[in-house]
MIDOSE-1310 file (N, C-alpha, C; in nm, 2 decimals, decimal comma, always signed):
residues 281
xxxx	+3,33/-1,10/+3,28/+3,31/-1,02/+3,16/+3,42/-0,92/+3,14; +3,46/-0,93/+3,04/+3,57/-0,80/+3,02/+3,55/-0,69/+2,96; +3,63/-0,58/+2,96/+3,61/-0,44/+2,95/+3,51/-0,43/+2,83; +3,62/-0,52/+2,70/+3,55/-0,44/+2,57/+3,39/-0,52/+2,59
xxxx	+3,39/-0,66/+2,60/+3,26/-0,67/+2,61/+3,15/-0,58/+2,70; +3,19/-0,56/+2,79/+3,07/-0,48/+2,93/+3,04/-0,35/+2,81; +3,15/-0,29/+2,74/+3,09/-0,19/+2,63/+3,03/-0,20/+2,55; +3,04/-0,35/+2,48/+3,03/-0,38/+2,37/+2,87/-0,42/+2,43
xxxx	+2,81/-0,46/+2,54/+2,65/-0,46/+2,60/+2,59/-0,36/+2,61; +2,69/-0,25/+2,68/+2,62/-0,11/+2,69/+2,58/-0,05/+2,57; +2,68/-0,05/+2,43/+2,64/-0,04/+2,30/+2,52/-0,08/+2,25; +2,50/-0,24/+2,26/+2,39/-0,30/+2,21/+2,22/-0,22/+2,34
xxxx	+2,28/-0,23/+2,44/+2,18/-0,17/+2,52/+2,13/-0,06/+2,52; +2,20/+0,04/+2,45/+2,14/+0,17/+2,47/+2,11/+0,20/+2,28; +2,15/+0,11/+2,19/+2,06/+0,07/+2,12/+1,93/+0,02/+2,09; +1,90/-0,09/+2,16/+1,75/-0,11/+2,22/+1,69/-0,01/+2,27
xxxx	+1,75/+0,10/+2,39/+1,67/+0,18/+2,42/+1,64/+0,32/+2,34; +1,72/+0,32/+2,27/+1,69/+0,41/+2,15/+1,59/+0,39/+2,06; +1,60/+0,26/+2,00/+1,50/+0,18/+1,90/+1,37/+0,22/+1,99; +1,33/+0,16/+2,16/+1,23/+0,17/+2,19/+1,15/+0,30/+2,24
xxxx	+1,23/+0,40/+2,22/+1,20/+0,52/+2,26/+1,13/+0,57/+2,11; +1,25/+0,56/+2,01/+1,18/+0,61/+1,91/+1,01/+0,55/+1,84; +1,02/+0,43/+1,86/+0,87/+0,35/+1,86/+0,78/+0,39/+1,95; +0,80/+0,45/+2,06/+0,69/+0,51/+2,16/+0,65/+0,66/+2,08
xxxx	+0,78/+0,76/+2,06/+0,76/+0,87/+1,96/+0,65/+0,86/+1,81; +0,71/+0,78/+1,74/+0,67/+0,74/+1,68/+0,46/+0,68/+1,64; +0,45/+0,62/+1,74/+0,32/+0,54/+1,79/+0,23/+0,70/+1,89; +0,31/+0,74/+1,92/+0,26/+0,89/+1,99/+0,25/+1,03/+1,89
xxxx	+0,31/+1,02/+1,75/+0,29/+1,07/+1,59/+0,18/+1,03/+1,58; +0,15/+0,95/+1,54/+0,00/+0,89/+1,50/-0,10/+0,86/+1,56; -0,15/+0,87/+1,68/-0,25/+0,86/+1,75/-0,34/+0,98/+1,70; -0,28/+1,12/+1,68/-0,41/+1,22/+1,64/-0,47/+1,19/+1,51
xxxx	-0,40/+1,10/+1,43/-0,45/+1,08/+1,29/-0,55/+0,96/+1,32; -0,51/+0,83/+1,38/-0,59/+0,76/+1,41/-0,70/+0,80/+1,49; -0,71/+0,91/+1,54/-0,80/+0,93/+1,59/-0,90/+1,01/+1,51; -0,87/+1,10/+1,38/-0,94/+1,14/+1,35/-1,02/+1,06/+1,25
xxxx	-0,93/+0,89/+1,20/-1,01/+0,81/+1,08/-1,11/+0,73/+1,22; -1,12/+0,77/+1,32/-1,28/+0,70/+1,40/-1,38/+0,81/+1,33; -1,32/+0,98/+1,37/-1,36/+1,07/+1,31/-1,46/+1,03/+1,15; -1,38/+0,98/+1,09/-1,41/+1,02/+0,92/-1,52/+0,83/+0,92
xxxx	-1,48/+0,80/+1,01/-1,54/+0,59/+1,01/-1,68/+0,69/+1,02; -1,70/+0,73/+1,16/-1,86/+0,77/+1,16/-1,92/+0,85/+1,10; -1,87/+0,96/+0,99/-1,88/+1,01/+0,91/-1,96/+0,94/+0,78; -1,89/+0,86/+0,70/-1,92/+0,72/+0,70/-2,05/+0,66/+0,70
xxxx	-2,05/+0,65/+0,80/-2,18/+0,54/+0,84/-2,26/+0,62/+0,84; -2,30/+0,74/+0,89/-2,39/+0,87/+0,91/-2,46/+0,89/+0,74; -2,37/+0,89/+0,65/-2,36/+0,91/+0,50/-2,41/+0,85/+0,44; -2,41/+0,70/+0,49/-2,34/+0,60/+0,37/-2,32/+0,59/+0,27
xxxx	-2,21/+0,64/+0,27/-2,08/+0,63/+0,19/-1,99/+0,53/+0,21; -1,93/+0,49/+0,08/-1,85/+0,31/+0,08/-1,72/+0,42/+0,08; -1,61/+0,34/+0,10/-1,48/+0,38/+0,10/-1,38/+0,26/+0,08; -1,33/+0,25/-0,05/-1,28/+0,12/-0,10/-1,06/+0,19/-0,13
xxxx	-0,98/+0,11/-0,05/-0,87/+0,18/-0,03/-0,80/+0,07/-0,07; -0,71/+0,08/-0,19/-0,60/-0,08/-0,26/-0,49/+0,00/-0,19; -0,43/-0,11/-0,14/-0,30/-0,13/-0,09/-0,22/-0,18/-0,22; -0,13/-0,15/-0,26/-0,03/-0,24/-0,35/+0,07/-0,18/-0,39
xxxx	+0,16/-0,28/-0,46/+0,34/-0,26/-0,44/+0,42/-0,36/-0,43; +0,55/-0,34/-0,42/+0,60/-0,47/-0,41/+0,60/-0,57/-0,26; +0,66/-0,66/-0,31/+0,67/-0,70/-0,12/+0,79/-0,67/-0,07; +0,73/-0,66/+0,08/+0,80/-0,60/+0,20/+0,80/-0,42/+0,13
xxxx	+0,70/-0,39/+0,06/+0,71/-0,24/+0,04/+0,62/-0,17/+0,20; +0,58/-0,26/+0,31/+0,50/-0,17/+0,39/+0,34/-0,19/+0,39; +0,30/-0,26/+0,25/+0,13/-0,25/+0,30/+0,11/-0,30/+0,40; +0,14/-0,43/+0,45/+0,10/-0,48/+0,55/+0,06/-0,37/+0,66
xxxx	+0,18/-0,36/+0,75/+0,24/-0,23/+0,85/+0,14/-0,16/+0,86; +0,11/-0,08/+0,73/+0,04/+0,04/+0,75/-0,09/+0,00/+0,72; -0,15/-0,05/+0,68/-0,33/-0,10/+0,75/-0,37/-0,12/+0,88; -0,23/-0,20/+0,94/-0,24/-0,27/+1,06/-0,24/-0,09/+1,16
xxxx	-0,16/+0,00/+1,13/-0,15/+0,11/+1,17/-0,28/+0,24/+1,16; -0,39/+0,21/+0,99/-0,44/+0,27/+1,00/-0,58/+0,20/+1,07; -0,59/+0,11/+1,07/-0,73/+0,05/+1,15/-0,70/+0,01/+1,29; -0,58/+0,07/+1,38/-0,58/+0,02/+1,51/-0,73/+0,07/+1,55
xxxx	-0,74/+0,15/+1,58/-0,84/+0,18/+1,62/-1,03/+0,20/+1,60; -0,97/+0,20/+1,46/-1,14/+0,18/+1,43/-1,21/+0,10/+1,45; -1,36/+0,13/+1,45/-1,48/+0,02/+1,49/-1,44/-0,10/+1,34; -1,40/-0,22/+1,43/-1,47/-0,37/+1,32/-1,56/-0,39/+1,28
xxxx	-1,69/-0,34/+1,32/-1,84/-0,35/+1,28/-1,81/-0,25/+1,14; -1,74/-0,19/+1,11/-1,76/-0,09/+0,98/-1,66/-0,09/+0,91; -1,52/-0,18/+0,92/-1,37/-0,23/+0,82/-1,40/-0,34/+0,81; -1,34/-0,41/+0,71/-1,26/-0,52/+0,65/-1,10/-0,48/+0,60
xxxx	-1,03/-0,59/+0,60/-0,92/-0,60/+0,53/-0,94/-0,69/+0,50; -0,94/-0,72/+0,35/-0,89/-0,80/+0,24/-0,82/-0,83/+0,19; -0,76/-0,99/+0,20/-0,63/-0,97/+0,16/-0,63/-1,14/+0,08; -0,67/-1,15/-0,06/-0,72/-1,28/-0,10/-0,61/-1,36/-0,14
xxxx	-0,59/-1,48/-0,14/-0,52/-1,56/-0,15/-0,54/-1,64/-0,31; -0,47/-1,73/-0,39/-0,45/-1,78/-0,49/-0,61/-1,81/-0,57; -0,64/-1,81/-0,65/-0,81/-1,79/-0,69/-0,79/-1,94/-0,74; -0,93/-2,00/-0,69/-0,94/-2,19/-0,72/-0,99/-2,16/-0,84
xxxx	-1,00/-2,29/-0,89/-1,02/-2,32/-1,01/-1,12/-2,27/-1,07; -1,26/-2,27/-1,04/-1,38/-2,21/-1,06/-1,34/-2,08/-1,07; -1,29/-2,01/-0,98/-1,25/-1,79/-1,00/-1,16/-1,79/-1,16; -1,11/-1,86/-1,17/-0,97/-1,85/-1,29/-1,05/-1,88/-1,40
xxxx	-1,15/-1,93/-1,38/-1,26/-1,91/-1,55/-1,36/-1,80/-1,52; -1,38/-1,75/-1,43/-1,45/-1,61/-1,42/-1,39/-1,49/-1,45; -1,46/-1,35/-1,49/-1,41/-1,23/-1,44/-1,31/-1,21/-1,36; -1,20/-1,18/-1,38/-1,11/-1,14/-1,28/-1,15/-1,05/-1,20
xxxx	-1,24/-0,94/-1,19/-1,29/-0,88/-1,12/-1,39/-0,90/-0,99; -1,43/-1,08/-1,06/-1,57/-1,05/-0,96/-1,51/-1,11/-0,83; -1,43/-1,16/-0,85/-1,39/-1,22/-0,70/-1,34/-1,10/-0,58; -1,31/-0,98/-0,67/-1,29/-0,84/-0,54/-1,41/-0,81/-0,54
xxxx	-1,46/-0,77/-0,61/-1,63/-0,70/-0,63/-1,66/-0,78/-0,51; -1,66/-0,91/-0,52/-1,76/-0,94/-0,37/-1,72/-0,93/-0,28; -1,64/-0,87/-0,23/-1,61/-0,79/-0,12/-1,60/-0,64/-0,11; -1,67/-0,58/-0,21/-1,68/-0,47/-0,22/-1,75/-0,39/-0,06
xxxx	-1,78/-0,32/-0,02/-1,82/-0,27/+0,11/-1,93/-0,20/+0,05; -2,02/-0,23/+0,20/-2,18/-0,24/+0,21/-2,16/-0,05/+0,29; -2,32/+0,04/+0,25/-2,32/+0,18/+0,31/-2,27/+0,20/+0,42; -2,11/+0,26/+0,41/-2,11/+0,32/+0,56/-1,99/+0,24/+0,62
xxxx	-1,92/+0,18/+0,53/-1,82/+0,06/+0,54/-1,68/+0,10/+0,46; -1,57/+0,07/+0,52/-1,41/+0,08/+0,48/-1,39/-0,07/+0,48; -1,32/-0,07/+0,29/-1,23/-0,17/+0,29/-1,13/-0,19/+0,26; -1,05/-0,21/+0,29/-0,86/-0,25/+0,24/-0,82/-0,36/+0,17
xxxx	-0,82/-0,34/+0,10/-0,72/-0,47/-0,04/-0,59/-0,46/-0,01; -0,52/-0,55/+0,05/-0,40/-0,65/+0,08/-0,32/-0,62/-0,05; -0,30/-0,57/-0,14/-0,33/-0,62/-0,26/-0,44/-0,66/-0,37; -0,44/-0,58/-0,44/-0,58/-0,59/-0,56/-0,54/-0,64/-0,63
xxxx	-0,69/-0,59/-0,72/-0,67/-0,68/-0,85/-0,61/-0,64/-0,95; -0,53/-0,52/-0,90/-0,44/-0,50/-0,98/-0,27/-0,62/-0,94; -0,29/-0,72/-0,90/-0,22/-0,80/-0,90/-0,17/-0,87/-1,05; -0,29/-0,87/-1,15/-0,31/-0,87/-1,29/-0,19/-0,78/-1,37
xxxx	-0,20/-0,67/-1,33/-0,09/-0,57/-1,36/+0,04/-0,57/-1,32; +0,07/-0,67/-1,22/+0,23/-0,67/-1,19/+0,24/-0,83/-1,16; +0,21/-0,87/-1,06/+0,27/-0,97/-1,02/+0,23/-1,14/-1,12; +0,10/-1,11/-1,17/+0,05/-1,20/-1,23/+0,12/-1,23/-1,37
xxxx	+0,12/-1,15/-1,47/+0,20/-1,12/-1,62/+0,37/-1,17/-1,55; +0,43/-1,12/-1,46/+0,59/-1,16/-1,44/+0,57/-1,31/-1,41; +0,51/-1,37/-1,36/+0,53/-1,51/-1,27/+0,43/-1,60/-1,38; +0,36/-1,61/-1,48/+0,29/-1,61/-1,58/+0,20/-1,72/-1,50
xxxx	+0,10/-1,61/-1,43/-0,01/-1,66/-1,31/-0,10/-1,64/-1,44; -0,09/-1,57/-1,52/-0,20/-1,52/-1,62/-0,17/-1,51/-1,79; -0,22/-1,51/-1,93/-0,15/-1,51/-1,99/-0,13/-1,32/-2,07; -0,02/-1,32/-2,16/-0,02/-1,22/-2,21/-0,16/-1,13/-2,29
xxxx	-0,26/-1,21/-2,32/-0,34/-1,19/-2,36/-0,45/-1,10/-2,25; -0,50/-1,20/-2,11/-0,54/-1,15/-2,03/-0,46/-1,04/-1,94; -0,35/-1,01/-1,95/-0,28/-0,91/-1,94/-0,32/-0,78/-1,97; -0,36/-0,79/-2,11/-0,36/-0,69/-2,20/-0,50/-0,67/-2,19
xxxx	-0,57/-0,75/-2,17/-0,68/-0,71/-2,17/-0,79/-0,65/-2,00; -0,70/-0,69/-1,93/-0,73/-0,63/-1,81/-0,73/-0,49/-1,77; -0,56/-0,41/-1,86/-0,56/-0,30/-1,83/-0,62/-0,20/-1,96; -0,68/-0,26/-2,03/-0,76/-0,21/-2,15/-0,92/-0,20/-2,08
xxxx	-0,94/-0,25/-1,99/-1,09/-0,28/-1,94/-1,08/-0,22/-1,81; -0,98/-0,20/-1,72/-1,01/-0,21/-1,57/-1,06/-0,05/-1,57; -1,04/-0,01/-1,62/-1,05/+0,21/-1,61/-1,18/+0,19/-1,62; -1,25/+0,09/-1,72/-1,42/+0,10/-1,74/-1,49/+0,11/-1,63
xxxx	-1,45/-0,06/-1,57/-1,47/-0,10/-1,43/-1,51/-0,01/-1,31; -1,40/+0,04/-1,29/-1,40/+0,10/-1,20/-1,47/+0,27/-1,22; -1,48/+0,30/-1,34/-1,57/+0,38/-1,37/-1,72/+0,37/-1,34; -1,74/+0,21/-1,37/-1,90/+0,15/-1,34/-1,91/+0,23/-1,21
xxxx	-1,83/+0,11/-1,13/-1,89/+0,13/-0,97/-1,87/+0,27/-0,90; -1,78/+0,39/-0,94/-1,78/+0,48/-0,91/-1,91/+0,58/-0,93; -1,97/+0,56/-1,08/-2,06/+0,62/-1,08/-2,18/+0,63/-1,02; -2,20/+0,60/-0,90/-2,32/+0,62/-0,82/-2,27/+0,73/-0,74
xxxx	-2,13/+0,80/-0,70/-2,15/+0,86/-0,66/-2,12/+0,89/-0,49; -2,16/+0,73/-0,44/-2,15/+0,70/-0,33/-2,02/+0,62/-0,27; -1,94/+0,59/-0,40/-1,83/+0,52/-0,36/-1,71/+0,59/-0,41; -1,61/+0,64/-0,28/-1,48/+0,64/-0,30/-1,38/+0,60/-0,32
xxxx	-1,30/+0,58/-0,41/-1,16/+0,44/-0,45/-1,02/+0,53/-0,39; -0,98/+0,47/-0,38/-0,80/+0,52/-0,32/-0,72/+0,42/-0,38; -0,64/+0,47/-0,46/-0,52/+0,35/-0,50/-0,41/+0,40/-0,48; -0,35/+0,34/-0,38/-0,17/+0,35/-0,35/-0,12/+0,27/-0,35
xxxx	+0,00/+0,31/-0,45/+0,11/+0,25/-0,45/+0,25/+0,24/-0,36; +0,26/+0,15/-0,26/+0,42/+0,17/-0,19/+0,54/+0,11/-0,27; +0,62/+0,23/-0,26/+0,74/+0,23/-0,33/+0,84/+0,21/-0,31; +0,89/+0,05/-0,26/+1,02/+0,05/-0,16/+1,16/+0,07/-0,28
xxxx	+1,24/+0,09/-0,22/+1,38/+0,10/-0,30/+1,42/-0,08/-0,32; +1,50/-0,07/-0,38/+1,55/-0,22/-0,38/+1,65/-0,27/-0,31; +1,70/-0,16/-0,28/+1,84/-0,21/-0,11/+1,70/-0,20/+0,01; +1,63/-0,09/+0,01/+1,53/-0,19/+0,11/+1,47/-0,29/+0,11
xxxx	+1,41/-0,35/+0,01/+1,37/-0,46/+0,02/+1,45/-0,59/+0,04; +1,56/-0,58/-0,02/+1,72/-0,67/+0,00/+1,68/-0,69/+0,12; +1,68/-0,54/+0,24/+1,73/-0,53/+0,36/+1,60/-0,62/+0,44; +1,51/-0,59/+0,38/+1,37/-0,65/+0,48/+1,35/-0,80/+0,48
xxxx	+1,40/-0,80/+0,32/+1,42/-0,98/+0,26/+1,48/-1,05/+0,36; +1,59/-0,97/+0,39/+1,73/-1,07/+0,51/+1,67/-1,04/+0,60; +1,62/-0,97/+0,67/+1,58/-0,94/+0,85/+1,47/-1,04/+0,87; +1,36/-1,07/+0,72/+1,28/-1,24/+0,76/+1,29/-1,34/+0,79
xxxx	+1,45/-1,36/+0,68/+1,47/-1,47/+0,66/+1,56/-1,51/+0,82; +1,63/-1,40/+0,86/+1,72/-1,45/+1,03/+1,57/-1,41/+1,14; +1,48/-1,38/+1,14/+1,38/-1,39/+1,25/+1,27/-1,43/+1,19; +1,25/-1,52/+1,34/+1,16/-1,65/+1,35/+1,04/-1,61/+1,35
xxxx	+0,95/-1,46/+1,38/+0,85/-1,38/+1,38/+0,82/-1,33/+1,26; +0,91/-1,31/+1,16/+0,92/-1,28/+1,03/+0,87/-1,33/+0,89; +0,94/-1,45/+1,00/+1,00/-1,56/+0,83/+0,89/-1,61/+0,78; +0,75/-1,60/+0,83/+0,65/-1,64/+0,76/+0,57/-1,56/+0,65
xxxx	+0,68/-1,43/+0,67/+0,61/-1,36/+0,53/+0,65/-1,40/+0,40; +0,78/-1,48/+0,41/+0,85/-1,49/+0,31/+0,73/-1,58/+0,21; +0,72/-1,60/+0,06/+0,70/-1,67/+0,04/+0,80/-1,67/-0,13; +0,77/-1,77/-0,22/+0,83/-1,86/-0,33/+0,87/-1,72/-0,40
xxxx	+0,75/-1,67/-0,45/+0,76/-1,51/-0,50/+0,80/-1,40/-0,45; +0,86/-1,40/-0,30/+0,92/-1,32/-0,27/+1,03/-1,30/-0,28; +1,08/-1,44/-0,24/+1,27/-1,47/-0,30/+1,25/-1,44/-0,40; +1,16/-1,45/-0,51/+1,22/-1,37/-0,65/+1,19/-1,30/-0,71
xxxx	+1,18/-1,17/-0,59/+1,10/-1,00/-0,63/+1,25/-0,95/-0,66; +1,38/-0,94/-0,61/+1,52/-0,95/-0,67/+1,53/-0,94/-0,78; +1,53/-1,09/-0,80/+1,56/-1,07/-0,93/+1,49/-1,06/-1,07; +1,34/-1,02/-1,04/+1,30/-0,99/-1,09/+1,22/-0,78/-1,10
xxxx	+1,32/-0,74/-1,02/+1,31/-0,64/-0,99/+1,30/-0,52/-1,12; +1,36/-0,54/-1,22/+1,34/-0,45/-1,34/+1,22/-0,56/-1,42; +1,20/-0,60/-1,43/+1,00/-0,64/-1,48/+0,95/-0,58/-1,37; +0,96/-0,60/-1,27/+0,78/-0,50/-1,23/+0,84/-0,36/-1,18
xxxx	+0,95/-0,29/-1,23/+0,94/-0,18/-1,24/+0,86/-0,15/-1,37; +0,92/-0,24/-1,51/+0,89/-0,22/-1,62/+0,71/-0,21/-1,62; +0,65/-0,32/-1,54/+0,54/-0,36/-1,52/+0,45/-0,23/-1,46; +0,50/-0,15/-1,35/+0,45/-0,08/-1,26/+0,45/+0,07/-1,36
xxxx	+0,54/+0,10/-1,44/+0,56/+0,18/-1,58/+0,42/+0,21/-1,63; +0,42/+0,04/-1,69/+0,28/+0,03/-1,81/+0,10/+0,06/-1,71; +0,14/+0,03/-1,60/-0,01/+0,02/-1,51/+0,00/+0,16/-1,47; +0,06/+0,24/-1,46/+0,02/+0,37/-1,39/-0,01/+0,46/-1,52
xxxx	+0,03/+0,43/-1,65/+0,01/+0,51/-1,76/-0,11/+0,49/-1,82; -0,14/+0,35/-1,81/-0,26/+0,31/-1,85/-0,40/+0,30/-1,74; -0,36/+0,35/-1,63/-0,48/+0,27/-1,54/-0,46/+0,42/-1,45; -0,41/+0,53/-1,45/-0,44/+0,66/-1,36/-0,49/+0,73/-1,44
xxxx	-0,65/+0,78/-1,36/-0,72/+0,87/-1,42/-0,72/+0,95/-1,35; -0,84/+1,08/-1,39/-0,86/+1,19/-1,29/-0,96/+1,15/-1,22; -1,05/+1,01/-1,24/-1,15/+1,00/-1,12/-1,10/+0,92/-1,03; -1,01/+0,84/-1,09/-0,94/+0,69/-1,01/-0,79/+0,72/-1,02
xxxx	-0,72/+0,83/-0,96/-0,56/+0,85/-0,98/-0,49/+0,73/-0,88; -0,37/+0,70/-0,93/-0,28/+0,65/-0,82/-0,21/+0,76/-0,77; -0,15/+0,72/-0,60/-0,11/+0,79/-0,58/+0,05/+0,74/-0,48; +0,14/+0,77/-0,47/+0,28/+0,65/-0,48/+0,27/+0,71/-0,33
xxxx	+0,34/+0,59/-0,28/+0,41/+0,65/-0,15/+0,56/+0,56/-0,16; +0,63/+0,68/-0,12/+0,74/+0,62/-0,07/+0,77/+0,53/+0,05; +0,82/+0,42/+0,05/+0,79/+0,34/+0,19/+0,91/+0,30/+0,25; +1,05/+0,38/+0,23/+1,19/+0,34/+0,24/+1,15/+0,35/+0,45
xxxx	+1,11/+0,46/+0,47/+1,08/+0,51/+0,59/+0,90/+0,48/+0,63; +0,94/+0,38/+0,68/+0,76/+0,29/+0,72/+0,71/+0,37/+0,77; +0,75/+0,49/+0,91/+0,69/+0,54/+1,01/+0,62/+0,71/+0,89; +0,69/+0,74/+0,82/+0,67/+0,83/+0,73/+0,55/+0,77/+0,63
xxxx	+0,56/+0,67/+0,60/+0,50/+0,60/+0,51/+0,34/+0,60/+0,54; +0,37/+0,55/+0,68/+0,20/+0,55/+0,74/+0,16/+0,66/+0,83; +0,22/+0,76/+0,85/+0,19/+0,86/+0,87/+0,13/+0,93/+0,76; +0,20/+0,93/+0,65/+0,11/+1,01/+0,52/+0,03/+0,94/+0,44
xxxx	+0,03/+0,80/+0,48/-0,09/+0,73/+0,40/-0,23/+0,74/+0,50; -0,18/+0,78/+0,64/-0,36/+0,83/+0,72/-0,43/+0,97/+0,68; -0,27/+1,05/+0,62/-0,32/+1,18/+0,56/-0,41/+1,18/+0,43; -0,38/+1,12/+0,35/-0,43/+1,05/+0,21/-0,54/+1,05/+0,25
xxxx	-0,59/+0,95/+0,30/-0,70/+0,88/+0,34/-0,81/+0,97/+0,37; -0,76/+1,06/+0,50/-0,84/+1,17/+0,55/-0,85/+1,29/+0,52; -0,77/+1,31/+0,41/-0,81/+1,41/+0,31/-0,91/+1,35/+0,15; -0,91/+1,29/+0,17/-1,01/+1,21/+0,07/-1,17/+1,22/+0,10
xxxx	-1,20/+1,22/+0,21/-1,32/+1,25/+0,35/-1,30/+1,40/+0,34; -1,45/+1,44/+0,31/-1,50/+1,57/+0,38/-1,57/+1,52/+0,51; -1,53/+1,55/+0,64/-1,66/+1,50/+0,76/-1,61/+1,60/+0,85; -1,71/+1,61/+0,97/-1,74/+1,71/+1,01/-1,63/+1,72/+1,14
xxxx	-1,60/+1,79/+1,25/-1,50/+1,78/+1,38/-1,35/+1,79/+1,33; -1,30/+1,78/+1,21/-1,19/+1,82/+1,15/-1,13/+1,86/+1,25; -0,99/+1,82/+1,35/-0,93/+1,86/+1,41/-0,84/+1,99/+1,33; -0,85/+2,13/+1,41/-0,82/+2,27/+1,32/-0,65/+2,21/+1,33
xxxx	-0,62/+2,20/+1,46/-0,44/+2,23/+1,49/-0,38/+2,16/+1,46; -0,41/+2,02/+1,35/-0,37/+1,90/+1,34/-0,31/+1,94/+1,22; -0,19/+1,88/+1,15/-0,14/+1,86/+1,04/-0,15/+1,83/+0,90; -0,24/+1,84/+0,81/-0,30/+1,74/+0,72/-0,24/+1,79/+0,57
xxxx	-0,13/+1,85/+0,55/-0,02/+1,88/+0,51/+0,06/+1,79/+0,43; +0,02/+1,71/+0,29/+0,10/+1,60/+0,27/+0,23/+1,61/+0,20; +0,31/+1,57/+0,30/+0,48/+1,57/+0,26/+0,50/+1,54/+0,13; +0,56/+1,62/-0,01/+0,54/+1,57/-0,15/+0,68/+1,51/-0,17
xxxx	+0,78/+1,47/-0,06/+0,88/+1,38/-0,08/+0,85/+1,21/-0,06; +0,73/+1,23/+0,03/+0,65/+1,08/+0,03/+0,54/+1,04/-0,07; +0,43/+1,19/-0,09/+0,37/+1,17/-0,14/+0,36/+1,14/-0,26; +0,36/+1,09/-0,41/+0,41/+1,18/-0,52/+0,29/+1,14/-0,62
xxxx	+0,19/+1,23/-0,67/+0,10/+1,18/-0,75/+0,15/+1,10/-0,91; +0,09/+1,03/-0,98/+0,10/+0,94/-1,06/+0,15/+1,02/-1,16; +0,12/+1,10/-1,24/+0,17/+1,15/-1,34/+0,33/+1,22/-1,28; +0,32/+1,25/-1,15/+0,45/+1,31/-1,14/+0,57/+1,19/-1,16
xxxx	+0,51/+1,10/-1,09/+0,61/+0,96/-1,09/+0,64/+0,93/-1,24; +0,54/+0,92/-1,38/+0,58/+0,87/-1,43/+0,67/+0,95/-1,52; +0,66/+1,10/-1,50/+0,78/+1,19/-1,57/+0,93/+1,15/-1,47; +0,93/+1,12/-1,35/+1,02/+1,06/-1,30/+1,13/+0,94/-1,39
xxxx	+1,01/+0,89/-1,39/+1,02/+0,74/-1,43/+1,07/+0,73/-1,62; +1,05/+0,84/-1,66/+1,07/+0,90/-1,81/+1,23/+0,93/-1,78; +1,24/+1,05/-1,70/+1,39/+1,07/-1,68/+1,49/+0,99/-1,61; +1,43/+0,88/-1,61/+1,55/+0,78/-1,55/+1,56/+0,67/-1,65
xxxx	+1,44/+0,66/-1,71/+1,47/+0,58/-1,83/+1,57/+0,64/-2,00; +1,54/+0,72/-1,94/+1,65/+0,84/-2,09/+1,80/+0,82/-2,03; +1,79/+0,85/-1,83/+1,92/+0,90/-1,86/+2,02/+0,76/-1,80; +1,90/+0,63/-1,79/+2,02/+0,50/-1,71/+2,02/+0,38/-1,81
xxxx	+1,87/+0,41/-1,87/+1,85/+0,35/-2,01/+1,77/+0,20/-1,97; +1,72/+0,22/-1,82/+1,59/+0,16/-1,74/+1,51/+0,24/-1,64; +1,42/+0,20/-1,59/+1,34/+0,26/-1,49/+1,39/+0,19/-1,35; +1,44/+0,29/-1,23/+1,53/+0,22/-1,14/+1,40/+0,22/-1,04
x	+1,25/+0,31/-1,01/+1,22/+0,23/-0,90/+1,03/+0,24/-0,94
């Protein structure tokens, strides 16, 4: 082995050990938070109270990651993650709605939508899964909806949005496509989140203007920084929960360069459309 290589290993090597130090830091950040959503789970069941939490955004924006992050730990007897796949023939002449609804969560139960039905609102209208009509008429109806089921009182909704940049997603697109652990995320519609990147900004525009209220707000997260990402999406979460043992010395403080509520995004989203003459994210 020669000089520059034996460097050129020690480089790569004390890279890995860097990478794996910061992932133990990292994983050692979140444990008080995971520990406090066991906290807020039995809270929960004690109550029953439902807690219904949409994951959505684009792909490789992070939802995955950060589910898998916020239910390490909680009891399975009281989560689901939902994460539904292409609706058969029979669902596509129903309600678009009722195929979530029945997985809605039973008293005292957390569920996670992979992706909702706000899929209607972005991904479905671009890839013409649905027609312009039912488009329009989805996000003219869904505020009712969700108004129904909220009114009992007993059920909490969360809707976040992850907000990756588009050189991140480039960047995440290529790290699947060269690893073999990866590359099964990829799918048909993902190669062409690219280039279709200004539609479902345009798309993500029309759904937050139309579909954020004061009982049911969106709320964005930035997801350039995954570890930030899901660290402030356990904060979200567990400030959403009043429950009792509240750790006092803990954090719960949400960062407003990650966090950014809906109406703030779309004045965002106003001044970049005035001053680029599109909406960039």
């Amino acid at each position: 082995m020669t000089r520059q290589s034996r460097e050129t290993q020690k480089e790569i090597d004390q890279k890995l050990l860097n990478s794996a130090l910061k992932r133990q830091l990292y994983k050692r950040e979140l444990k008080p938070y995971q520990a406090e959503l066991i906290k807020m789970q039995r809270h929960l069941e004690k109550t029953g109270k439902k807690l219904i939490v949409l994951f959505d955004g684009r792909d490789a924006s992070g939802k995955g990651g950060t589910i898998r992050r916020v239910v390490r730990y909680m009891n399975e007897k009281h989560y689901r993650v939902v994460a539904l796949g292409k609706p058969t023939y029979n669902q596509k002449t129903e309600l678009h709605m009722k195929r979530y609804i029945e997985h809605f969560p039973h008293a005292g139960e957390v569920v996670l939508f992979d992706r909702s039905w706000y899929n209607r609102a972005m991904v479905e209208p671009i890839f013409h899964f649905c027609t312009e009509k039912q488009y329009k008429k989805f996000l003219k109806n869904v505020v009712s909806y969700e108004e129904n089921f909220l009114s009992d009182g007993d059920t909490i909704l969360l809707k976040l949005y992850f907000s990756v940049s588009k050189k991140q997603q480039e960047y995440r697109f290529e790290r699947r496509k060269n690893d073999p652990l990866r590359s099964w995320k990829l799918s048909e519609v993902d190669l062409q989140a690219q280039q279709y990147w200004d539609e479902f900004t345009e798309k993500k525009y029309k759904m937050l203007k139309a579909t954020s209220t004061p009982k049911a707000p969106w709320i964005i997260i930035r997801s350039d920084n995954k570890h930030l990402a899901r660290r402030e999406t356990m904060k979200v979460i567990l400030n959403s929960v009043r429950y009792r043992g509240r750790a006092k010395k803990l954090d719960f403080n949400i960062d407003p360069r990650i966090v950014i509520p809906a109406d703030q995004e779309i004045k965002i989203m106003k001044r970049q459309k005035r001053r680029y003459g599109k909406y960039i994210f």
